[in-house]
MISEGU-267989 format. One line per 8 residues: number of its first residue (from 1); for each residue x, y, z of N, C-alpha, C, O, CB. Coordinates in steps of 0.001 Angstrom, whole numbers, plus 500000, padded with zeros to 6 digits. Glycine has a CB too. Example, Ala and Ser with C-alpha at 12.3 -4.5 7.8 and 13.67 -1.06 7.14 Angstrom:
! residues 2
1 = 513190 494310 507800 512300 495500 507800 513200 496700 507800 514236 496681 508465 511308 495527 509046; 512850 497750 507080 513670 498940 507140 512900 500030 507870 513409 501138 508039 514084 499402 505725
This chain:
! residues 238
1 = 518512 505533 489982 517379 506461 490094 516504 506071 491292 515958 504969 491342 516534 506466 488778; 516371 507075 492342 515640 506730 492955 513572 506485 493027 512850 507481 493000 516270 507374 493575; 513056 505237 493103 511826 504902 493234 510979 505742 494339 511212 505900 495537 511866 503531 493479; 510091 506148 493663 509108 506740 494502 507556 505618 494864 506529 505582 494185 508715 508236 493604; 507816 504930 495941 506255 503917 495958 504991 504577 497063 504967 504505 498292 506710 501992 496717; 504075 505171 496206 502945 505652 496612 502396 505120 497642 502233 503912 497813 502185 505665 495782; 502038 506129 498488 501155 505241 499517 500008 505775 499685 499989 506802 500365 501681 505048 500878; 498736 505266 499139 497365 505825 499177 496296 504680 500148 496330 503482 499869 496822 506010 497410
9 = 495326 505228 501349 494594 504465 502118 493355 504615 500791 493490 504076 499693 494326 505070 503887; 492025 505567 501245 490588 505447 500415 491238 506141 499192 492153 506954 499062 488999 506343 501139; 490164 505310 498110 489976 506588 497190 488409 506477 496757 487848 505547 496178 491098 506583 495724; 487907 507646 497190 486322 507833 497486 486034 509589 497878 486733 510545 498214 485836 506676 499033; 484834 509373 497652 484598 511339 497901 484899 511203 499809 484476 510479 500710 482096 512224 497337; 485824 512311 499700 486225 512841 500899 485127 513462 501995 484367 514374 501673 487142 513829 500503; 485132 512738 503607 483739 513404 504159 484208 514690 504895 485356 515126 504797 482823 512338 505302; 483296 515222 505587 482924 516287 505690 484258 516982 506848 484839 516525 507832 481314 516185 506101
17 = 484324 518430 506008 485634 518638 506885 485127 518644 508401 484034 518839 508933 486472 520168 506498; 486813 518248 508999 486750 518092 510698 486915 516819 511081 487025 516528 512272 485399 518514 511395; 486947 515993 510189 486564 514400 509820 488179 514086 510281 489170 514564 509729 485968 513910 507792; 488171 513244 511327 489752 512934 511728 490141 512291 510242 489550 512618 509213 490020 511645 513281; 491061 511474 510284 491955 511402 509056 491298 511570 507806 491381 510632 507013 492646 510147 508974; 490637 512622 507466 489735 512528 506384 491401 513164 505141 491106 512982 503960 487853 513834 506685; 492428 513599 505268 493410 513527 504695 493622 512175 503794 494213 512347 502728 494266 513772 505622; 493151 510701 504154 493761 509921 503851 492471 509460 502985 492493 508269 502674 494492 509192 504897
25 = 491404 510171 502566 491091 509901 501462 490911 510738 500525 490501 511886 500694 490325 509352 501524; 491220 510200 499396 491851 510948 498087 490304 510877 497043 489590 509875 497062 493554 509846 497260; 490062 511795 496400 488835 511457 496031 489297 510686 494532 490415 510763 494021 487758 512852 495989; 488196 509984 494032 488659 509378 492798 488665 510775 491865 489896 510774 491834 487584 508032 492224; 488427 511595 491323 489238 512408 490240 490345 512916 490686 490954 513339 489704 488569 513505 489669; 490877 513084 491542 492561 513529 491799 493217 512306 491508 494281 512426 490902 493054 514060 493472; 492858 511197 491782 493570 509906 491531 493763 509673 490256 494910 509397 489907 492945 508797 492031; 492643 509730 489205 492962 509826 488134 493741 510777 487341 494403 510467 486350 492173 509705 487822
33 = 493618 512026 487860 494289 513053 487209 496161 512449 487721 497116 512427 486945 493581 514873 487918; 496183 512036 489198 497387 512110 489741 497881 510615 488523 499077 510348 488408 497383 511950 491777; 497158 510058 487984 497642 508640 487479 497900 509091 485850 498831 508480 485325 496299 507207 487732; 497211 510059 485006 497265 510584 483819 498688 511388 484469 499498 511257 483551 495772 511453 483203; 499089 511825 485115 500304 513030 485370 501410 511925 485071 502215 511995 484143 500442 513935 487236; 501305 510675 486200 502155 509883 485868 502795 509016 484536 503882 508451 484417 501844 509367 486532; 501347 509196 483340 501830 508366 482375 502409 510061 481456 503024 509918 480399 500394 507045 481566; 502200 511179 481861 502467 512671 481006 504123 512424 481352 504971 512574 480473 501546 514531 481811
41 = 504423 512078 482565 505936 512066 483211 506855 511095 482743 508039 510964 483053 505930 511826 484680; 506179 510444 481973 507173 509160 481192 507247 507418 482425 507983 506432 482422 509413 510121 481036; 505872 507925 483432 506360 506608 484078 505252 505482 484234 504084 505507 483846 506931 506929 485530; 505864 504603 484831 505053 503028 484534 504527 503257 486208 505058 503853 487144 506375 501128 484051; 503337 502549 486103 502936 502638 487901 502566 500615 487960 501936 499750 487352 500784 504156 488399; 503434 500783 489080 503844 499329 489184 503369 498563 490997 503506 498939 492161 505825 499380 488849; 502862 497512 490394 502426 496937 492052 504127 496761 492646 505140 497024 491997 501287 494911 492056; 504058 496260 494005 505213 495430 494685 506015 494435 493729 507173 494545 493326 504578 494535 495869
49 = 504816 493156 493410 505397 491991 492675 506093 492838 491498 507145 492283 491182 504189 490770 492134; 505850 494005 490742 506144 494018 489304 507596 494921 489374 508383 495160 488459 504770 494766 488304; 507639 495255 490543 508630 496513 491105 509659 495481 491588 510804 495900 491420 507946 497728 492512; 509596 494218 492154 510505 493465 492627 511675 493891 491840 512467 494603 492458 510161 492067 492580; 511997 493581 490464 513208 493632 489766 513938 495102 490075 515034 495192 490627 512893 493382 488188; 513305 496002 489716 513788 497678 489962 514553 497356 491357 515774 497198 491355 512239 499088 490185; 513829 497269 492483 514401 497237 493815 515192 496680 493953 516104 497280 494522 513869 496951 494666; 515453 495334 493613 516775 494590 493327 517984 494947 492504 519087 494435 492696 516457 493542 492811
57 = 517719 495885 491542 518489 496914 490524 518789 495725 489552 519933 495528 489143 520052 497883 491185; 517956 495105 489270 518038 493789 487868 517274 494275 486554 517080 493662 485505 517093 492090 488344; 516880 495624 486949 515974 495970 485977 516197 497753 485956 516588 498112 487067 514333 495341 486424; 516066 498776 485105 516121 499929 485460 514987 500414 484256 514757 500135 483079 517675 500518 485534; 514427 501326 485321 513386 502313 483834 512928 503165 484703 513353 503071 485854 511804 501490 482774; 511618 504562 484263 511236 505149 485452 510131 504198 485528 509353 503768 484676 510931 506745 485496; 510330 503902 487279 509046 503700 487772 508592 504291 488515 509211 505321 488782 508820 502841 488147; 506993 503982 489464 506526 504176 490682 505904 503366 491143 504933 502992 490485 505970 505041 490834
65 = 506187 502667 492583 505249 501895 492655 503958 502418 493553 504045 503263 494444 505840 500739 493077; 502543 501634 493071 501500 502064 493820 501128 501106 494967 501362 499911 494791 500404 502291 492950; 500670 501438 495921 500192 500654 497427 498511 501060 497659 498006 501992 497033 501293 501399 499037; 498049 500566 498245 497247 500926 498865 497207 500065 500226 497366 498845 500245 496217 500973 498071; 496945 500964 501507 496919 500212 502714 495798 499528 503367 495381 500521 503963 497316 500934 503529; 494812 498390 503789 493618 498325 504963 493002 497520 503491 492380 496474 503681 492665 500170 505888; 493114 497831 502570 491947 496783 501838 490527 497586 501667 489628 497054 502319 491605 495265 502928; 490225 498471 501108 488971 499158 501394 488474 498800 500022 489132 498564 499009 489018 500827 501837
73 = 487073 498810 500217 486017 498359 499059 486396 499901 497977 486613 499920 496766 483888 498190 499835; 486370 500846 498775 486497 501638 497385 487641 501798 496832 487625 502754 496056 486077 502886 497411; 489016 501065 496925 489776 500703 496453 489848 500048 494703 490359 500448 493657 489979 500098 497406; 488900 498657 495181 488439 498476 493805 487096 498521 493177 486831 497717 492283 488800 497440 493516; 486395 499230 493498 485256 500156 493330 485851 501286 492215 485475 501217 491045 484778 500869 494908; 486791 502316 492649 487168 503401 492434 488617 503475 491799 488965 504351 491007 486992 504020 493556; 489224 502684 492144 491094 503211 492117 490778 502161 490967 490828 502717 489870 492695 502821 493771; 490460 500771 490885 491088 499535 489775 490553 500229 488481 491391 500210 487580 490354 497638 489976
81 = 489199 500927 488106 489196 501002 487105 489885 501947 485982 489875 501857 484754 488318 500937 487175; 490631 503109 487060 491152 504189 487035 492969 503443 486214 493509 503725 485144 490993 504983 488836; 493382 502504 487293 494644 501500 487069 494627 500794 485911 495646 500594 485251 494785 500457 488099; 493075 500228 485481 493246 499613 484683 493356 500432 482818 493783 500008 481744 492233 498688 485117; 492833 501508 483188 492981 502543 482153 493525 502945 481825 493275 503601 480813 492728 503213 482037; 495070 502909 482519 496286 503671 482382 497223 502496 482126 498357 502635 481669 496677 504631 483691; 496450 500870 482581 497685 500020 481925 498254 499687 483767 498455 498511 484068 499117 501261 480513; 498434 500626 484691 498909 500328 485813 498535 499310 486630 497424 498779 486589 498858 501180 486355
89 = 499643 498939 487563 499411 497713 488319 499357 498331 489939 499762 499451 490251 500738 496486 487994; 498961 497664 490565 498934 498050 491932 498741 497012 493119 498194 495913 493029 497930 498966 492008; 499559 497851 494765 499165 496175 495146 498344 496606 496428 498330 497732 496926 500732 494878 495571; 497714 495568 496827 496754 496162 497887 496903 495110 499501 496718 493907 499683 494920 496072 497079; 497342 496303 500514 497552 495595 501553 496163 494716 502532 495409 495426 503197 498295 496629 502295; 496010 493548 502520 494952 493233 503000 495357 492960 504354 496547 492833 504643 494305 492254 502297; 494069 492824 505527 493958 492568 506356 493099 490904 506374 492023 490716 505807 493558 493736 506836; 493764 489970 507052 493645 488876 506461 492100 488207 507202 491188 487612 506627 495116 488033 506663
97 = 492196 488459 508226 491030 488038 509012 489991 489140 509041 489093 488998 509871 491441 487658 510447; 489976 489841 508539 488686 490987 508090 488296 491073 507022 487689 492122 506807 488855 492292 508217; 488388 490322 506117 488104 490327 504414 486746 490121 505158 486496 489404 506127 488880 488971 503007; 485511 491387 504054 484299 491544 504010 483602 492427 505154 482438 492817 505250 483861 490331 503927; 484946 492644 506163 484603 493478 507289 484927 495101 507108 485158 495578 505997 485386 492897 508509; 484917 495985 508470 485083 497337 508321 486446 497550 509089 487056 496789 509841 483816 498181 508875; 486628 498372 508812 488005 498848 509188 487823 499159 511111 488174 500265 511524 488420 500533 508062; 487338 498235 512001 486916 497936 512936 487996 498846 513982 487645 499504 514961 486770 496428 512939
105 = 489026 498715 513600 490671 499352 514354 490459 500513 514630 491096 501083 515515 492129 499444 513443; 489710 500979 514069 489317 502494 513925 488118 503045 514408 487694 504130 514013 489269 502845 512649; 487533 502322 515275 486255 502914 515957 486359 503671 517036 487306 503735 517820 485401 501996 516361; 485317 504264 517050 485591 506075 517934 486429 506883 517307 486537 507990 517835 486371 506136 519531; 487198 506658 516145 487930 507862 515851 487216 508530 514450 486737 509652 514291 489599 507465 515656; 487335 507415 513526 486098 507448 512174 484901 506797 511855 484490 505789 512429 486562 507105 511087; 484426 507294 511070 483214 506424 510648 483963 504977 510104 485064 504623 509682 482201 507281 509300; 482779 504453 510364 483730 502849 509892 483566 502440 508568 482392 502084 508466 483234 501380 510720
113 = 484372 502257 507081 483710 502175 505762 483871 499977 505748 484242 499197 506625 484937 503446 504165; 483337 499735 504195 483317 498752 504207 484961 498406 503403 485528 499101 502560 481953 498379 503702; 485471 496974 504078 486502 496341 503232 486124 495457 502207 484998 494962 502166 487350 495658 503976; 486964 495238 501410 486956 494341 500187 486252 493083 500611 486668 492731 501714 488450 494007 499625; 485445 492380 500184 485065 491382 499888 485627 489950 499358 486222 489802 498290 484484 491805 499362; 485461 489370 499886 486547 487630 499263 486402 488353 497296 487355 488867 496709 484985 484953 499663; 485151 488188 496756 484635 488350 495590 485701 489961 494730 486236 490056 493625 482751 488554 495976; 485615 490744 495658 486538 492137 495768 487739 491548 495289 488217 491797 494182 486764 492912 497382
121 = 488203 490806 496079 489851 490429 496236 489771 489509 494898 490693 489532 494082 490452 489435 497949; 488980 488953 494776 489406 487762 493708 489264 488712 492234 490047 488441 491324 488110 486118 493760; 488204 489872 492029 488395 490565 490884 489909 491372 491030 490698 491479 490091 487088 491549 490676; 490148 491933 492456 491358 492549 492199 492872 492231 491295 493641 492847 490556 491598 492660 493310; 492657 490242 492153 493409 490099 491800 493708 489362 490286 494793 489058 489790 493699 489813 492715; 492157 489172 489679 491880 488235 488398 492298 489814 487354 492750 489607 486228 489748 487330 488262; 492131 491116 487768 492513 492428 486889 494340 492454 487179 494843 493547 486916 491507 494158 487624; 495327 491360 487687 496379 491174 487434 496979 492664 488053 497676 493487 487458 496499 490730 485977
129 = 496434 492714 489524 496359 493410 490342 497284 492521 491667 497198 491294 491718 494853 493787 490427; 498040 493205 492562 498967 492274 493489 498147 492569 494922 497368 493464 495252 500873 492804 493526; 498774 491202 495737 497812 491735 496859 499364 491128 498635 499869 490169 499218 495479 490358 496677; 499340 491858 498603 499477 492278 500079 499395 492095 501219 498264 492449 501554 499163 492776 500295; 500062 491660 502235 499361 491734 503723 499717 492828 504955 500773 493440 505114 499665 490374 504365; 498887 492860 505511 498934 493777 506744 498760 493210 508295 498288 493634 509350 497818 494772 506527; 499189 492421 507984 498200 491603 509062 497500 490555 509021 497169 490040 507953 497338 492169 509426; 497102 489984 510427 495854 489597 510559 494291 489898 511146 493172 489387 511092 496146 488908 510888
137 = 495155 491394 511903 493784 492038 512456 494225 493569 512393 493482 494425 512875 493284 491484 514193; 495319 493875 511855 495701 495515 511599 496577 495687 513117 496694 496796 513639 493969 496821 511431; 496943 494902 513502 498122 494752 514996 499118 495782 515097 500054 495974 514321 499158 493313 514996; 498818 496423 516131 500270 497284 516036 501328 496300 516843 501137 495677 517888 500172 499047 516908; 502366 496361 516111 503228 495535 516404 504335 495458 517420 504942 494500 517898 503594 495429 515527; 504409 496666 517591 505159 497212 519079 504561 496902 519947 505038 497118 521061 505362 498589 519401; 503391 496326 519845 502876 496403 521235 502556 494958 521768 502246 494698 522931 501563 497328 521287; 502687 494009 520676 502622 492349 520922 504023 491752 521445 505032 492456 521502 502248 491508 519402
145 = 504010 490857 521695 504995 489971 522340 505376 488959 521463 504633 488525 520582 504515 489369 523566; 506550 488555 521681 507309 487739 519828 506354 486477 519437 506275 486046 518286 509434 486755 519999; 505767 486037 520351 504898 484864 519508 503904 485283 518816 503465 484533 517943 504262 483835 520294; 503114 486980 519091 501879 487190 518871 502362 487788 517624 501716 487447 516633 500993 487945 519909; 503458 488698 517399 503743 489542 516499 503958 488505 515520 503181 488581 514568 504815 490532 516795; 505213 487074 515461 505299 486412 514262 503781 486007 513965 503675 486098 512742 506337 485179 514347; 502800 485685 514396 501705 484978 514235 500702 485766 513317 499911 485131 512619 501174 484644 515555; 500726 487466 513303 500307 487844 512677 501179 488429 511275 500838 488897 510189 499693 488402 513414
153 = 502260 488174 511832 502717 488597 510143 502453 486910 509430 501650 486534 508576 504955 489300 509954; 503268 486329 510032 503258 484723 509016 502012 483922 508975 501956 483100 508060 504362 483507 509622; 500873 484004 509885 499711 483785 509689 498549 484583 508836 497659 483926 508297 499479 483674 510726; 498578 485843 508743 498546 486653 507444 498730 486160 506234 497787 485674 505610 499373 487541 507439; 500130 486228 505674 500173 485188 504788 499602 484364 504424 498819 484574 503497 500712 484739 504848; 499725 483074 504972 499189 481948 504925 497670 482217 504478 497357 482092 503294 499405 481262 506222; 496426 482713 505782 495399 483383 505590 495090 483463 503758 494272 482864 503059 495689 484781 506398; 496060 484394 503453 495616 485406 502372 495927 484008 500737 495310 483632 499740 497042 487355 502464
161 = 496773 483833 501175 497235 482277 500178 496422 481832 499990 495996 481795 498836 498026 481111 500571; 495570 481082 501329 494664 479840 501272 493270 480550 500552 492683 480195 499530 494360 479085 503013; 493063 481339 501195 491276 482208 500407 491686 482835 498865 490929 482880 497895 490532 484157 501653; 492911 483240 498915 492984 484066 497324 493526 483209 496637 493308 483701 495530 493858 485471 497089; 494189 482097 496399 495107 481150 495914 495711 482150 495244 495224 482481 494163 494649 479884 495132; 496693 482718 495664 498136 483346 494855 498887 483715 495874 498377 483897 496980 498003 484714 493809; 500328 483895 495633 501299 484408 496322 501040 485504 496841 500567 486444 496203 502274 484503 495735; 501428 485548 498572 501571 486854 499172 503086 487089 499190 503858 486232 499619 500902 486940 500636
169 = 503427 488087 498790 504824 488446 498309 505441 489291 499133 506663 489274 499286 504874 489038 497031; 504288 490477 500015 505169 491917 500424 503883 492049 501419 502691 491775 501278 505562 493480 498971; 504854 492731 502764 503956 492992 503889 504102 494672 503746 504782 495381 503003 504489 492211 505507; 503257 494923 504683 503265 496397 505290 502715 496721 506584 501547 496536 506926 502571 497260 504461; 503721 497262 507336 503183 497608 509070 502523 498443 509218 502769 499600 508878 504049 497974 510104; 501152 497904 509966 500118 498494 510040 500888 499781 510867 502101 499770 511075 498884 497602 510675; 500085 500770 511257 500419 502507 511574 502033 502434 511486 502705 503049 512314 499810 503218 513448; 502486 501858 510718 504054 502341 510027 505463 501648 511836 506669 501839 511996 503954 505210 509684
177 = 504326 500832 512813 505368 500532 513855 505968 499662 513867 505268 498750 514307 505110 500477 514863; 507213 499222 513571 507898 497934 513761 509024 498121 514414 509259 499217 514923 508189 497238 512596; 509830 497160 514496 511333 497056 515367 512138 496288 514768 511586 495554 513949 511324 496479 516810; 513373 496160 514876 514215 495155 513837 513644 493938 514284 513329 493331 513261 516001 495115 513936; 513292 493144 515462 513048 492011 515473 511587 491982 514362 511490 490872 513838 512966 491551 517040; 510728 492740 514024 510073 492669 513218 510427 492421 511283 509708 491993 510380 509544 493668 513697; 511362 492754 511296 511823 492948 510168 512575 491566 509766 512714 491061 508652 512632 494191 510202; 513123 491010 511354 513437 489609 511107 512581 488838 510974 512865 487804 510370 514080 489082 511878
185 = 510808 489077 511622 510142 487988 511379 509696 488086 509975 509615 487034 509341 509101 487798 512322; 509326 489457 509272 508782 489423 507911 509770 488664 507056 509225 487815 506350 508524 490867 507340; 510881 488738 506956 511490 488088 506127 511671 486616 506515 511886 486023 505459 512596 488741 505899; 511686 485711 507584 511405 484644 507995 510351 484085 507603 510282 482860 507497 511437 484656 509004; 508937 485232 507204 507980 484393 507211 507826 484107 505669 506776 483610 505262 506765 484932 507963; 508958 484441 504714 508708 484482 503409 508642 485596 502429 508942 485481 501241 507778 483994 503359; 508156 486872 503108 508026 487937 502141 509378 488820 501606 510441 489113 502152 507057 488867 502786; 509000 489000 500723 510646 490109 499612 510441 490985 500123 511586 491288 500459 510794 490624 497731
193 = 509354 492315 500800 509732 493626 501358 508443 493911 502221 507304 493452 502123 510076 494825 500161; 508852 494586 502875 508054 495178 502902 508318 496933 503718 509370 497475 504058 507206 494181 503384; 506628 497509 503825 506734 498768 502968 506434 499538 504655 505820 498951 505545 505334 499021 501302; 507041 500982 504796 506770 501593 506243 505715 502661 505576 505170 502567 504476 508325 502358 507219; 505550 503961 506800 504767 504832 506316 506354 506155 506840 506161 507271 507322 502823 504820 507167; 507456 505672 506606 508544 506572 506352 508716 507221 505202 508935 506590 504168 509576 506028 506509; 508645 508527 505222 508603 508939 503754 509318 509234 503647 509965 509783 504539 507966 509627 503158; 509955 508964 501674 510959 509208 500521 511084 508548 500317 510866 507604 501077 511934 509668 500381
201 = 511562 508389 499078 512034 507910 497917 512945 506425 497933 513923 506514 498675 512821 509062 497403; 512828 505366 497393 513574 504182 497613 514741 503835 496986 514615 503027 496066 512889 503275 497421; 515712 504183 497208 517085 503529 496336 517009 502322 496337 516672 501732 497363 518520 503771 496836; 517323 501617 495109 517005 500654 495008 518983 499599 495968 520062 500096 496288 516356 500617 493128; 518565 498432 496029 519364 498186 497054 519455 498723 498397 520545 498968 498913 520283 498326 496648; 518252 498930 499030 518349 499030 500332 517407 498208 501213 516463 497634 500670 518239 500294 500586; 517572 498122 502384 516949 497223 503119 515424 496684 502471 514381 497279 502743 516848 497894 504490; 515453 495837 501848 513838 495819 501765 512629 495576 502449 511502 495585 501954 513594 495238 501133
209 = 513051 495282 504031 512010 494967 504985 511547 496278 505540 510564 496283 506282 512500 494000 506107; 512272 497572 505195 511949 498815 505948 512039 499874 504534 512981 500666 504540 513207 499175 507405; 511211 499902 503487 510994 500528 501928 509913 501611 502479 508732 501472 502798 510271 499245 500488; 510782 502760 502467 510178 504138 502055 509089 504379 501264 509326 503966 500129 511000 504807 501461; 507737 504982 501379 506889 505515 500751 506535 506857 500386 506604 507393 501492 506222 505143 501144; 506215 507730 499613 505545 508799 499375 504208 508967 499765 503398 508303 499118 505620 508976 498262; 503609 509947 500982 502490 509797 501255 501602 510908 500028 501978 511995 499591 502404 510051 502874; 500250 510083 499705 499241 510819 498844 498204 511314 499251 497253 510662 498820 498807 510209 497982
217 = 497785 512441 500090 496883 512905 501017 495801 513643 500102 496076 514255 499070 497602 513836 502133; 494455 513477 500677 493492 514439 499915 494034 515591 499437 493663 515942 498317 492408 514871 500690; 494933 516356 500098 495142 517993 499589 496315 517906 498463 496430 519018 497948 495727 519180 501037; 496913 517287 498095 498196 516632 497451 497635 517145 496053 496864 516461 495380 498501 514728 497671; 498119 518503 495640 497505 518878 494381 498838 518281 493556 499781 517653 494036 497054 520687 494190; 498570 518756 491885 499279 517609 490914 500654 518354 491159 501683 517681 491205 498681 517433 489002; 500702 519896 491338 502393 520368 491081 503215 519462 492762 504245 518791 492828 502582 522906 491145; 502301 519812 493784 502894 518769 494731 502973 517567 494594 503786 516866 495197 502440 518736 495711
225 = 502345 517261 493982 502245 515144 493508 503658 515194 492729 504639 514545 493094 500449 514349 491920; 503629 516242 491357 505016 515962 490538 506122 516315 491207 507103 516024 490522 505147 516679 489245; 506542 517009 492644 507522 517645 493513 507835 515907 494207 508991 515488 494153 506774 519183 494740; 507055 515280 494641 507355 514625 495643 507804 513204 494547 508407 512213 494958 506035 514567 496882; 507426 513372 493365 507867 512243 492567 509587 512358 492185 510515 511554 492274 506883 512242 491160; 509474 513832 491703 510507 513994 491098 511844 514867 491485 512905 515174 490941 510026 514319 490147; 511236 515069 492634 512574 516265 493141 512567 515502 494699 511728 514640 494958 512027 518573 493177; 513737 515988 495815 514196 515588 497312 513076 515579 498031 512969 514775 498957 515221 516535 498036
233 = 511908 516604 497678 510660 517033 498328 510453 516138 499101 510865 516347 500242 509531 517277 497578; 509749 514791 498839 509889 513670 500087 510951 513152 501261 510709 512883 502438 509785 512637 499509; 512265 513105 500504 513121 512299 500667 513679 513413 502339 514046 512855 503373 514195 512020 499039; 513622 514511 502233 513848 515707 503162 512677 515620 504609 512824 516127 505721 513554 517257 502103; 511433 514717 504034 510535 514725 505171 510645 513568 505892 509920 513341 506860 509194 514906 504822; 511806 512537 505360 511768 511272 505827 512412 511393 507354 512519 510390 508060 512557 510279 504794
């Protein structure tokens, strides 16, 4: 059966139309409604770490796994209590050297919101919540040179280890750019997968350094949310 792993950036009231990527935030009642659809559909919503087995095909049931990308305060503000209500797990991609900062990568294009907090991260992850890296400064990776690129994936890591004390398990490339030599360093530096912004659906047994997502956009009403879970709908846009 193929896995569908969500990929959601904010979840917070959406600003004002015209708002460049204002698509990529989802307001918190669609999230909840989209997370009640999921337990109506018979499925479990699962971080990275809890999804490991499925992907490996050591385990079978329906799942989905949930992501979130950048680390944003209204992440667990908004989305954890929503996760924790439904029983769901989720994992959240941090940016390792910006914990407590703004999504800085992004100036001149959006308003800048706030990221998670050391204190953020440590409830995220004490609610048995998974956490993620992206980085160390949100790097596009095509565009560094091989010492700079390993340095921010495997220094990331490390980073996120030493301040959160728990395993970083699963990366994700920041604006979805990598190259196979990238894919050799993520797995060099330790991590089981990690996740693109290629959309569809994940058979399980396939590359895990380059894992397909379902994108979840503000307009993403529930009959499109249940299309892209359960039918090619994604898998056709990949």
């Amino acid at each position: 059966m193929n896995i569908p792993i969500l990929m959601y950036h904010q979840i917070d009231v959406p600003p004002a139309r015209g708002t460049p990527l204002r698509g990529l935030v989802v307001a918190p009642g669609s999230f909840a409604r989209q997370m009640g659809l999921l337990r109506l559909l018979g499925y479990q919503g699962l971080s990275m770490r809890d999804l490991e087995p499925y992907l490996k095909r050591e385990k079978k049931g329906k799942v989905v796994g949930i992501t979130f990308d950048d680390g944003y305060q209204n992440n667990v503000r908004n989305a954890l209590p929503i996760l924790k209500r439904f029983g769901f797990t989720a994992t959240c991609y941090g940016v390792s050297s910006m914990i407590g900062g703004t999504n800085s990568w992004d100036h001149g294009i959006v308003a800048e919101k706030p990221l998670m907090t050391l204190e953020d991260w440590l409830a995220w992850r004490d609610a048995g919540m998974d956490i993620g890296s992206h980085t160390r400064t949100h790097a596009d990776l095509s565009r560094l040179g091989p010492d700079e690129a390993r340095e921010q994936i495997a220094g990331s890591k490390k980073e996120l280890e030493d301040r959160l004390g728990c395993e970083v398990r699963h990366f994700c490339y920041p604006y979805g750019r990598f190259g196979d030599e990238h894919r050799t360093m993520v797995r060099q530096a330790g991590y089981l997968t990690a996740t693109t912004t290629r959309r569809g659906r994940v058979i399980p047994g396939e590359d895990p350094m380059a894992l397909k997502r379902v994108l979840v956009a503000r307009a993403t009403h529930l009959l499109h949310f249940a299309l892209k879970l359960t039918t090619a709908y994604e898998d056709r846009r990949g």
